[in-house]
N, C-alpha and C positions, 0 to 999 in steps of 0.2 A: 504494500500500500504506500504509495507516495501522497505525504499533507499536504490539501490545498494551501497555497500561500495569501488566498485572501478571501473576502466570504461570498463573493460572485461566484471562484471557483469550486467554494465548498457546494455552495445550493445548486451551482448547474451540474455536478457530480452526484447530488443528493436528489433532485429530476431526472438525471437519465440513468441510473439505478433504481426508481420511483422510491426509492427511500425515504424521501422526504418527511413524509407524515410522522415515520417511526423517529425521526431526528426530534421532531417537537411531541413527541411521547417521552422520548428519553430526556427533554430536557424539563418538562412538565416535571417525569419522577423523581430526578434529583433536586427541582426545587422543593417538592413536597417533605423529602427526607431532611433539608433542609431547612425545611419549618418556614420559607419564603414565598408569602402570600404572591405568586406568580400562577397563573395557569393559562396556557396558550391555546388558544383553540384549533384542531387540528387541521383548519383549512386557512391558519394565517399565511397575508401574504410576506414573504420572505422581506420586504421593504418593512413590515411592520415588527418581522418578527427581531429582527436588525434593532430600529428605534426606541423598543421597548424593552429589548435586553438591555440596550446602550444605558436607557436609561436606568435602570433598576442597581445594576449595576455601582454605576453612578452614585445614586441615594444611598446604596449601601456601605460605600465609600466612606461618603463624607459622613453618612448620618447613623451605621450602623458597623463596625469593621468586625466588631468580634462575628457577626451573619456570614461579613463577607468572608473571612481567613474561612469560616467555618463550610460555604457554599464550597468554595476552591477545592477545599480536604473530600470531600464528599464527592465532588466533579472528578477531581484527581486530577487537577490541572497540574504540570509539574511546576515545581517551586524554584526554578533555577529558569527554566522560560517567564516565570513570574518578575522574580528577581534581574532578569533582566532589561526591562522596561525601563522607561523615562518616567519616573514618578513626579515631577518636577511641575505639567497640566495632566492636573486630576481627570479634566474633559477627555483626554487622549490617552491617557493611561486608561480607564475605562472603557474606551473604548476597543483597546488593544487586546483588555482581558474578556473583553465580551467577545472576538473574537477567538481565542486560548480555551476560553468554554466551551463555543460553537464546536472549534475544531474537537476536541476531547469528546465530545459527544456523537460526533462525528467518527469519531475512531470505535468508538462503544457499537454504535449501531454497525457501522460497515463488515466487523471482524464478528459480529452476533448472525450479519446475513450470510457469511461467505465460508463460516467454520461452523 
């Protein structure tokens, strides 16, 4: 499996596998385990499902971090891809990890369809 490098090519990977649905299943589950009042409905469009992670994300930044460390551990986003980032705009760091999510759930469902 080679990772999309951004979230056009994750979702048009995730449409022509029709995976799609199950990627916003999978990301619905781990926010639930998460205890992160999030639930996406299974026919969002990819434009919204983008803006609303972005956002959440976001709020839980500034306004919630013990959520977010806690979301991350649960995602299994790795912590060294994490630590990476520019922490320096919160905007853009958020958004980076909104895609670090995407992608990991992305990994979850692909390797759930193909093994």
């Amino acid at each position: 499996m080679q990772a999309p490098v951004n979230f056009e090519g994750l979702i048009k990977e995730a449409n022509q596998l029709d995976l799609y649905k199950k990627l916003v299943i999978q990301l619905n589950k781990d926010f639930l385990l998460a205890n992160i009042d999030l639930d996406f409905h299974e026919e969002v469009l990819p434009s919204s499902l983008k803006l609303i992670l972005h956002d959440t994300v976001y709020k839980l930044i500034q306004e919630k971090f013990t959520e977010y460390l806690n979301l991350l551990y649960i995602i299994d986003v790795p912590e060294n891809q994490v630590k990476a980032l520019d922490g320096n705009d919160i905007l853009k760091l958020a958004e980076d990890v909104s895609f670090l999510i995407l992608k990991r759930e992305w990994q979850k469902v692909w390797f759930r369809h193909n093994y």
